[in-house]
C-alpha positions in Angstrom: 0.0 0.0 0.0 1.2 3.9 -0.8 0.5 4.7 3.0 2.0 1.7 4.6 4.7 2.7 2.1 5.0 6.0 3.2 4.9 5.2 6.9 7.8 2.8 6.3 10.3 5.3 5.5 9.7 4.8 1.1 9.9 6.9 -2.0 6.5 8.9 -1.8 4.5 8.2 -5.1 3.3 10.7 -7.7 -0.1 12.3 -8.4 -2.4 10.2 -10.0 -0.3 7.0 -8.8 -0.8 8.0 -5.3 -4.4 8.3 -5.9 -5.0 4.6 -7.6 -3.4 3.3 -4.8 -4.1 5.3 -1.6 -7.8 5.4 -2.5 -8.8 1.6 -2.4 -6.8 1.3 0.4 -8.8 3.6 2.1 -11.5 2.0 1.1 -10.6 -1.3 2.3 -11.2 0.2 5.6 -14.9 -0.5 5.4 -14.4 -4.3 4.6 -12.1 -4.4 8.0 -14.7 -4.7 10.6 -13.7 -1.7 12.4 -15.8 0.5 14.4 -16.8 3.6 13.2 -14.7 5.7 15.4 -11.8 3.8 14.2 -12.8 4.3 10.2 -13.4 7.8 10.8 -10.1 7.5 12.8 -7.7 6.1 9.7 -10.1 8.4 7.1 -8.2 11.4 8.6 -5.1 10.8 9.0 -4.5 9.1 5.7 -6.6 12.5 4.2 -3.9 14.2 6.1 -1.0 12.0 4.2 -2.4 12.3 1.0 -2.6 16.3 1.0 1.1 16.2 2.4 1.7 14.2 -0.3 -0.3 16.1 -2.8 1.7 19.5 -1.4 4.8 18.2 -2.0 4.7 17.3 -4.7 3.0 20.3 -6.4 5.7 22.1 -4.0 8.5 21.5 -6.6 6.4 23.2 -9.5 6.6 27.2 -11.3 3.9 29.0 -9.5 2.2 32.3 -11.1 3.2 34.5 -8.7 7.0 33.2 -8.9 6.8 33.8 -12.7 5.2 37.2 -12.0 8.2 38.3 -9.5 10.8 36.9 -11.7 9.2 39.1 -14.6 8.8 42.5 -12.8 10.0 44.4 -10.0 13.4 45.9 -8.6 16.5 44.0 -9.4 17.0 42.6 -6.0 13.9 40.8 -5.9 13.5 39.8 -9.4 17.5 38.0 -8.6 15.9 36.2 -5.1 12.8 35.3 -6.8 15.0 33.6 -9.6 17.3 32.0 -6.7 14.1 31.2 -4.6 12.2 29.6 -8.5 16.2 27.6 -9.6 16.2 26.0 -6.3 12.9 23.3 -7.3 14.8 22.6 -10.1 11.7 21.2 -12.4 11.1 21.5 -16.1 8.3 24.6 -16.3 11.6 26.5 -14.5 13.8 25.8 -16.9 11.6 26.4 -19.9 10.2 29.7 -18.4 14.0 31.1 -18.1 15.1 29.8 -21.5 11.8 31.9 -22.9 13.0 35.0 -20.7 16.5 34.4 -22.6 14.7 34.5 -25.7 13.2 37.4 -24.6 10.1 35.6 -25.2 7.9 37.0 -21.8 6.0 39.9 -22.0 3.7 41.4 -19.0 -0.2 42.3 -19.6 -1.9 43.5 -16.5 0.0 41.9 -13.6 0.4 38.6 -15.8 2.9 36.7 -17.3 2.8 35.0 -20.4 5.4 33.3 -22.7 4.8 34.6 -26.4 6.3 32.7 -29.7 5.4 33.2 -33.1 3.0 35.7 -31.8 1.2 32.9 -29.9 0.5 33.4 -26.2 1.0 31.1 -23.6 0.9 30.3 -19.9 4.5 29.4 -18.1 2.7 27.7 -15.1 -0.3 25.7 -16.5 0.5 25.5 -20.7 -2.4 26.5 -21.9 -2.8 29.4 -25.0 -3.6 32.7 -23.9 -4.6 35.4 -25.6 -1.8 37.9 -26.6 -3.1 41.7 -25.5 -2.7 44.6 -27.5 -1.2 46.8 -24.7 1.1 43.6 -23.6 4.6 44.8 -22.4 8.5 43.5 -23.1 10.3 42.5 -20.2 13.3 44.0 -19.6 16.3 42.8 -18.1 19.5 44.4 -17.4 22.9 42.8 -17.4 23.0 41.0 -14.2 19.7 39.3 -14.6 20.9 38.0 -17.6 23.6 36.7 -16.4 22.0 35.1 -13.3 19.5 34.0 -15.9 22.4 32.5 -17.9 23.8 30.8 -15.3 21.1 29.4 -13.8 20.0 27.6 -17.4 23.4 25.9 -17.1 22.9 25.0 -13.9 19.3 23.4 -14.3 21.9 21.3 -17.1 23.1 19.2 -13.7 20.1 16.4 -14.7 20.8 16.4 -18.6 21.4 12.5 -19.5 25.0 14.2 -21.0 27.8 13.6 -18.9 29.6 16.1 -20.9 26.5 18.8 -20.4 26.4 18.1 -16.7 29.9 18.4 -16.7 30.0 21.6 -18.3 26.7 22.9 -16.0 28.9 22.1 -12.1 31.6 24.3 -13.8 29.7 26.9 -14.2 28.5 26.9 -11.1 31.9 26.7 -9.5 32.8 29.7 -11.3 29.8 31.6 -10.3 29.0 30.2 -6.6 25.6 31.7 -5.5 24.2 30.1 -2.3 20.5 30.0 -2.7 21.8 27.0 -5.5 22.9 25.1 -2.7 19.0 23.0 -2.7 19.6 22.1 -6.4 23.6 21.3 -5.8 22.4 18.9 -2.6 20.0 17.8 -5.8 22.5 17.0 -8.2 24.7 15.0 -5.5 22.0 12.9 -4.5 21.3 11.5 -8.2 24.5 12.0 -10.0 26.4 8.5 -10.5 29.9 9.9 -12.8 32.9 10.8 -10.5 34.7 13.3 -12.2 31.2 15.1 -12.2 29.8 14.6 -8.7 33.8 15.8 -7.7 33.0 19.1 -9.5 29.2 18.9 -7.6 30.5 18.6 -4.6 33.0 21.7 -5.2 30.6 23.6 -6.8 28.3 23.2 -3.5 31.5 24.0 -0.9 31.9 27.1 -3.5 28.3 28.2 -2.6 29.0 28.0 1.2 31.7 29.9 1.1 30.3 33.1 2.0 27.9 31.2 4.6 27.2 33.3 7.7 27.8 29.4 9.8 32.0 29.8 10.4 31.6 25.8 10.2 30.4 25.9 6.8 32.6 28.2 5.8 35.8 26.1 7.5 34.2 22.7 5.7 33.9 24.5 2.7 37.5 25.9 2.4 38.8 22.4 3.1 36.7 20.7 0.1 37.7 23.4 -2.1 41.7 22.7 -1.0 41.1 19.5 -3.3 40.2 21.6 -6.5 42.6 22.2 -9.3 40.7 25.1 -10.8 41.6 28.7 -11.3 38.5 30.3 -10.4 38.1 28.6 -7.0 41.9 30.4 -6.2 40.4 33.7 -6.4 37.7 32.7 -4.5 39.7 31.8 -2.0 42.1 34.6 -2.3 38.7 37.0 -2.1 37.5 35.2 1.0 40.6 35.5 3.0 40.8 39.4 2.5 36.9 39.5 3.9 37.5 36.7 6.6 37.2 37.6 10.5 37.1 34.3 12.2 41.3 33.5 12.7 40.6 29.7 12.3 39.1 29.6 9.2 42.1 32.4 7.9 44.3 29.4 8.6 42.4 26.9 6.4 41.9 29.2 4.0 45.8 30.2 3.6 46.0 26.1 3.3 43.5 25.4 1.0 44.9 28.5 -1.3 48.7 27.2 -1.3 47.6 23.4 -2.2 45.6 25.0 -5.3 48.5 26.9 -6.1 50.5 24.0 -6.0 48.3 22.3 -7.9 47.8 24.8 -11.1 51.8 24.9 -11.1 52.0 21.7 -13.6 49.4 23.3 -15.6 51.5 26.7 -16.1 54.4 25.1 -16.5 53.2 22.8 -19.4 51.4 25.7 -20.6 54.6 28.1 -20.9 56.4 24.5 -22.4 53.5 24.5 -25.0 53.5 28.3 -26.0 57.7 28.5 -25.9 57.5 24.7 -28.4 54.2 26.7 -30.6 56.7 29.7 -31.1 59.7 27.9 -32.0 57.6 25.8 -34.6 56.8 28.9 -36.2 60.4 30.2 -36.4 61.1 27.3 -37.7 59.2 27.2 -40.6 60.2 30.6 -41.3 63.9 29.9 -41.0 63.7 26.4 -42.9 63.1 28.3 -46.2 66.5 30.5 -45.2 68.6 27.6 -44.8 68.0 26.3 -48.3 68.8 30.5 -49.3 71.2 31.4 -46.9 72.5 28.2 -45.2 72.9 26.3 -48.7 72.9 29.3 -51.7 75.1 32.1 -49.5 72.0 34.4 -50.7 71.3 36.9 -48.0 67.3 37.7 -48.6 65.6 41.0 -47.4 62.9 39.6 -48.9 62.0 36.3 -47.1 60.1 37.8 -45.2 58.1 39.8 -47.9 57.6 35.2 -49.2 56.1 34.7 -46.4 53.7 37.3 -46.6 52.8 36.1 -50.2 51.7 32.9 -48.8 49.5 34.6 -46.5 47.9 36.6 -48.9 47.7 33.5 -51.1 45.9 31.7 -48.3 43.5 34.9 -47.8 42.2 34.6 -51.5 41.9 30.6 -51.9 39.5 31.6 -48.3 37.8 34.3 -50.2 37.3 32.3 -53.3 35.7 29.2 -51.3 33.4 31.2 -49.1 32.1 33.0 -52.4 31.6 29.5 -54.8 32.1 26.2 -52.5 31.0 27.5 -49.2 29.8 24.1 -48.6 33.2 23.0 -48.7 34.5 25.9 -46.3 36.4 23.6 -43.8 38.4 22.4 -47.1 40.1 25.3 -48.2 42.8 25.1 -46.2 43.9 21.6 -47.7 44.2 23.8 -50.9 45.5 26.8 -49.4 48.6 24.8 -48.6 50.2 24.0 -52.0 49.0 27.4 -53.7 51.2 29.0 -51.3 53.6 27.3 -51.5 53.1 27.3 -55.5 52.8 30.9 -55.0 55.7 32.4 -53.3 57.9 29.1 -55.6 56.9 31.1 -58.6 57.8 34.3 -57.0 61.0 33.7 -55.8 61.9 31.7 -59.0 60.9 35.1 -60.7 63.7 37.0 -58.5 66.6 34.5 -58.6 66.4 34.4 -62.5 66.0 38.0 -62.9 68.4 39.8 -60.1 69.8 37.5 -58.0 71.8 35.3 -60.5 74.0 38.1 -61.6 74.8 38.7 -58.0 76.1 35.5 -56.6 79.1 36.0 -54.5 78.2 39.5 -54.3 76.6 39.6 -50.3 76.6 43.1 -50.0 74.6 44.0 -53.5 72.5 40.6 -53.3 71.3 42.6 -49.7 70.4 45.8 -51.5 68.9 44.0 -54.0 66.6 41.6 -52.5 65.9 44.3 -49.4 64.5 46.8 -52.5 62.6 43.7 -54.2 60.9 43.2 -50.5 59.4 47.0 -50.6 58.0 46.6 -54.2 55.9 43.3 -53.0 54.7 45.4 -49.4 53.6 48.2 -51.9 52.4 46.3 -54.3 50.3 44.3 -51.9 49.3 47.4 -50.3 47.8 48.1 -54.0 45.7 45.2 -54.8 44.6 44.6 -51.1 45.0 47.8 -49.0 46.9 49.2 -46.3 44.8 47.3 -43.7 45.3 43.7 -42.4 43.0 41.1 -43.2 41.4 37.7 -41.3 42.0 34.7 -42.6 39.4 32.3 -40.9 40.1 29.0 -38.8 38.5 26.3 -40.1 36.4 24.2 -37.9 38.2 21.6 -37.5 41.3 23.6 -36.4 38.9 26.1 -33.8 38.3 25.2 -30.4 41.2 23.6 -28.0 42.4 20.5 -26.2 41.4 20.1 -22.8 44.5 18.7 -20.6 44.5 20.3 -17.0 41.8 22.5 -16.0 44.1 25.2 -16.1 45.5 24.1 -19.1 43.9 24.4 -22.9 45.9 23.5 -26.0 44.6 25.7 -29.1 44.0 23.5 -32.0 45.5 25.7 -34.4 48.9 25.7 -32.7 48.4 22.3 -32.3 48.1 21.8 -36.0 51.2 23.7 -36.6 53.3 22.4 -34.4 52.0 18.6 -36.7 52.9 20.9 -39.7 56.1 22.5 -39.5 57.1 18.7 -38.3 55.8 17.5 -41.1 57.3 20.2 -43.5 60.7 19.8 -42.0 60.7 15.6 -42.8 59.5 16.2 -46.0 62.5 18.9 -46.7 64.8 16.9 -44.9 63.9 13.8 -47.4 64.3 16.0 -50.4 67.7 17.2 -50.1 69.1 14.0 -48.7 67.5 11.1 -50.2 66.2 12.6 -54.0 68.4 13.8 -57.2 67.3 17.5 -56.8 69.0 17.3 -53.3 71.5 15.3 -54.2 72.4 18.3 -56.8 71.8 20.8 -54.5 74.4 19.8 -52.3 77.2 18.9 -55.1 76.3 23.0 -56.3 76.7 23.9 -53.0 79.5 22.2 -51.9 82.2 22.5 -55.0 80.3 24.3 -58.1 82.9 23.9 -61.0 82.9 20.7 -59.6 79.4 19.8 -59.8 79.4 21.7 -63.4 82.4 19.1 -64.7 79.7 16.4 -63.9 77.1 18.1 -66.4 74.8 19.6 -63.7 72.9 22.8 -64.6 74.2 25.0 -62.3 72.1 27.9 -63.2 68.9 25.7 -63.1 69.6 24.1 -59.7 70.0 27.5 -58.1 66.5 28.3 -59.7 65.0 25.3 -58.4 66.8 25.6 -54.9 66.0 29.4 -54.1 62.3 28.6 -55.4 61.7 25.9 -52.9 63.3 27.8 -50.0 60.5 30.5 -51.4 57.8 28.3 -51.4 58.9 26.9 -47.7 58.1 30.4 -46.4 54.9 30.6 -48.6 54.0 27.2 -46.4 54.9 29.5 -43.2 52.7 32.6 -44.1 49.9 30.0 -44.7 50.5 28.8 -41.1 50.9 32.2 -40.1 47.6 33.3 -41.2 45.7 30.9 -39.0 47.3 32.5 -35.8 46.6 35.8 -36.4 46.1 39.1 -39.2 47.5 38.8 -42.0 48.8 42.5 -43.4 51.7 43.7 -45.8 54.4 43.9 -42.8 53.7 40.3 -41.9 56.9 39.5 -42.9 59.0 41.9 -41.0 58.3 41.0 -37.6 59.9 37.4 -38.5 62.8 38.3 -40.9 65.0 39.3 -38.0 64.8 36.3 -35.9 64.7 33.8 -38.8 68.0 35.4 -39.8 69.2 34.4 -36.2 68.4 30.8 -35.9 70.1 30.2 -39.3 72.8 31.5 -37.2 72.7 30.2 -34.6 72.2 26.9 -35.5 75.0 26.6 -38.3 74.9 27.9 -41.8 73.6 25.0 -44.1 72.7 22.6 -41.2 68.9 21.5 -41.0 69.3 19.8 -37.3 71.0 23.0 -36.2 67.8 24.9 -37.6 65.7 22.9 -35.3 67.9 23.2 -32.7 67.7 26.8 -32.8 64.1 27.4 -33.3 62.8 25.6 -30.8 65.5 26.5 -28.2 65.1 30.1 -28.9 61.1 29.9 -28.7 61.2 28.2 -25.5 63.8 30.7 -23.9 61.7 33.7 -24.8 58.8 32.4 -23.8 60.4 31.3 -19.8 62.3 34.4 -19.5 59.0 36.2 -20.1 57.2 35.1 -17.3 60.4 36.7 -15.3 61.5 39.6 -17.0 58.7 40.5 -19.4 58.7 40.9 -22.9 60.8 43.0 -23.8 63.7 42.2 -21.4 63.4 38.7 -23.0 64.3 39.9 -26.4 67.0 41.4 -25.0 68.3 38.7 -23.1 68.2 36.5 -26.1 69.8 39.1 -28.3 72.9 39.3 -25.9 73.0 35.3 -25.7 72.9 35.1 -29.5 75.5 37.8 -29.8 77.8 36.1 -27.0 77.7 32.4 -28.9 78.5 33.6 -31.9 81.8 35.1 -30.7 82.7 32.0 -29.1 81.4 29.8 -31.9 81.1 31.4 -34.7 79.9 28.3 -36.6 77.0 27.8 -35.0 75.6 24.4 -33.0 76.3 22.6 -35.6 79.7 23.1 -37.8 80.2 22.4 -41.6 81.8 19.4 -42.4 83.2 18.7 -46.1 85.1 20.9 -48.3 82.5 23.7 -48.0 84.0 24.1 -44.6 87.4 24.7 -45.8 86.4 26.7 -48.4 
């Protein structure tokens, strides 16, 4: 029986339920052979159960008048009916706040109705309503969005999704309010995933916080100790300045060093990651001056300006795919790739066999020459694009990032490039060791009367070698472009510390490259978390400057008769 049931300590049944069963059991009353008394007796008290029952049930469930003081009124009370309306937790709630999102309630004489498609309905009961002619918007300022916001995502703590109910107790965590704490104690008694009934359980010790109970706030500090989140350090960093009560200072100070010590990793990693994205991208820069530099002796002004050609060639394979395939949008990067590469090929190809061939062993003019040739492309990009930078879109399968540590997101795009400019450097390092063309690039470079004896086209290996260093930097603008604006000076901000890892890591010497570019990115990156920007530059500058007097060779010396020479 429901009552019995009931009286034993069970679940308590649901409307009608309750209704077929608690009925015919009072009934059964009368086949008992009781007195009347004690029928009249057992007719009360169940009576009495049932519209307990009945109360709470309906208890948990959007009333008018809630809907009417969320709706209208001062700010204050409008945010404690909200709190007082988030706390039961049921589904009217949740759809009445998703239509006030919407901006889908309007007000028509001390009534609240939920209007869509310029149909009217009730929040509390469902049914259609008449829309009125004098019917009012209502407004809501900043904060009860926000607090509307928030307490969608946190109604998302029953969604079947783990993920959703994941992403729901962080939000709460980041934004404790108390008056949650009923649909929190909620959420813990029915959620069954660990990793989400951790961040439950946080989320609730975030709420009490602030409690007026020094108990609570003591219990709450210590749960909190356990989190490895960012936000829940500045909580506790903002409840330490307002704390009075000298024990709970004490746990605090504890609970904040063991979440430092705990986000430490995650920094670290991340400062690992941004110092290995930023020596990825020097790299690829610098790969297509070792083939120019490192291998041909050809100082060029204009790599840089290459570079920037990619870009730009990246920027209109985009603009031509969002105009005439948009359905293949994500796609256009896969092209994007070898027309830049194509791009800035045929451009430098262009300048070796125009200029720079009638200045080899000439550094001085081949510097002049190529550093003019890099203001005629900025000028004459300026002219078909304009002065201003342009975006160059992520596709969506590079947006988002990689989850790791909570305080510690990998974006996909620098993901991706780290892959590519791996990738790139195998492919280069395949070409000049283990194919003809490299083969003949490296008996040119190495002894070129030589090579010339043995029937090699001199003239049409230094063509083919100074266009693939071009394209290599086409491939780098591409990359480039993904990480931020793409504009005429792309180039120059890179030209100056390409020049150095070629440098540094040994003039013709791909492994010294890498060397170089990843060492130099990750030693700018850890000396700016100490000495700032600026004084990192510097700092590497002066390192840079101090090796190369020591060693002037680089990492990685010459080895062969080009060393001699």
């Amino acid at each position: 029986m429901a009552v019995e049931a009931f009286a034993r300590g069970g679940a308590l049944p649901q409307g009608a339920r309750f209704l077929q069963e608690a009925v015919p059991a009072a009934e059964g009353c009368y086949s008992q052979g009781h007195n009347r008394m004690t029928t009249m007796r057992r007719w009360i008290t169940r009576w009495a159960v049932l519209a307990g029952m009945l109360l709470a049930c309906t208890a948990h469930a959007l009333t008018a008048q809630e809907a009417l003081a969320i709706a209208s009124g001062e700010s204050d009370a409008r945010s404690e009916a909200l709190g007082q309306a988030l706390a039961q937790g049921d589904d009217k709630t949740a759809a009445y706040l998703q239509a006030l999102a919407d901006d889908a309630v309007k007000l028509a004489a001390g009534q609240v109705l939920v209007v869509r498609d310029g149909k009217g309905q009730d929040p509390v009961s469902g049914q259609a309503m008449a829309v009125p002619l004098d019917a009012e918007d209502v407004m809501l300022n900043n904060r009860l969005r926000g607090e509307i916001d928030t307490a969608l995502a946190a109604l998302k703590l029953f969604s079947p999704e783990v993920k959703v109910r994941r992403q729901a107790a962080l939000s709460l965590l980041k934004e404790p309010d108390a008056r949650r704490k009923p649909l929190l104690d909620k959420a813990l008694a029915s959620e069954k995933d660990p990793q989400v009934l951790l961040l439950v359980r946080q989320a609730r010790a975030a709420a009490m916080l602030r409690s007026a109970a020094a108990n609570d706030r003591l219990l709450a500090a210590r749960e909190l100790a356990t989190s490895a989140q960012p936000e829940v350090l500045l909580l506790l960093n903002q409840q330490l300045t307002a704390e009075t009560d000298t024990a709970v200072q004490g746990v605090l100070r504890k609970a904040t060093q063991d979440v430092q010590d705990g986000l430490r990793w995650g920094e670290r990693l991340g400062t690992l990651f941004t110092g290995a994205s930023l020596g990825s991208i020097l790299l690829l820069v610098a790969l297509g001056l070792a083939i120019t530099y490192g291998l041909m002796g050809v100082i060029n002004m204009a790599h840089g300006e290459l570079m920037m050609i990619g870009a730009y060639a990246t920027y209109v394979v985009q603009i031509l795919f969002r105009e005439h395939l948009p359905q293949a949008f994500d796609a256009y990067l896969l092209v994007a790739i070898p027309v830049a590469f194509l791009t800035s090929a045929l451009v430098g190809a262009v300048m070796e066999r125009t200029v720079l061939k009638h200045l080899y062993g000439r550094p001085l003019e081949t510097l002049l020459a190529t550093w003019g040739i890099s203001l005629v492309l900025m000028q004459g990009v300026r002219s078909l694009f304009g002065a201003q930078n342009v975006g160059v879109e992520n596709p969506a399968w590079m947006s988002g990032s990689l989850q790791l540590l909570p305080n510690l997101q990998l974006p996909w795009n620098r993901v991706l490039i780290i892959v590519f400019a791996a990738a790139v450097l195998v492919g280069m390092a395949l070409l000049i060791g283990k194919t003809r063309l490299g083969l003949f690039v490296r008996g040119v470079t190495q002894n070129r009367p030589m090579a010339s004896c043995m029937g090699v086209n001199t003239g049409r290996i230094d063509t083919y070698a100074f266009a693939l260093g071009s394209g290599i930097a086409g491939l780098a603008g591409c990359a480039l472009s993904q990480v931020g604006n793409v504009g005429p000076d792309l180039g120059q901000s890179y030209i100056v510390d390409s020049f150095m890892v070629v440098v540094l890591g040994g003039v013709g010497q791909l492994a010294g490259t890498v060397y170089a570019a990843l060492g130099l990115g990750l030693a700018n990156k850890l000396l700016e978390g100490w000495t700032g920007a600026v004084l990192a530059k510097i700092a590497v500058l002066v390192f840079i400057i101090v090796f190369i007097q020591k060693r002037p060779q680089g990492i990685f010396a010459m080895k062969g008769r080009s060393a001699e020479a």
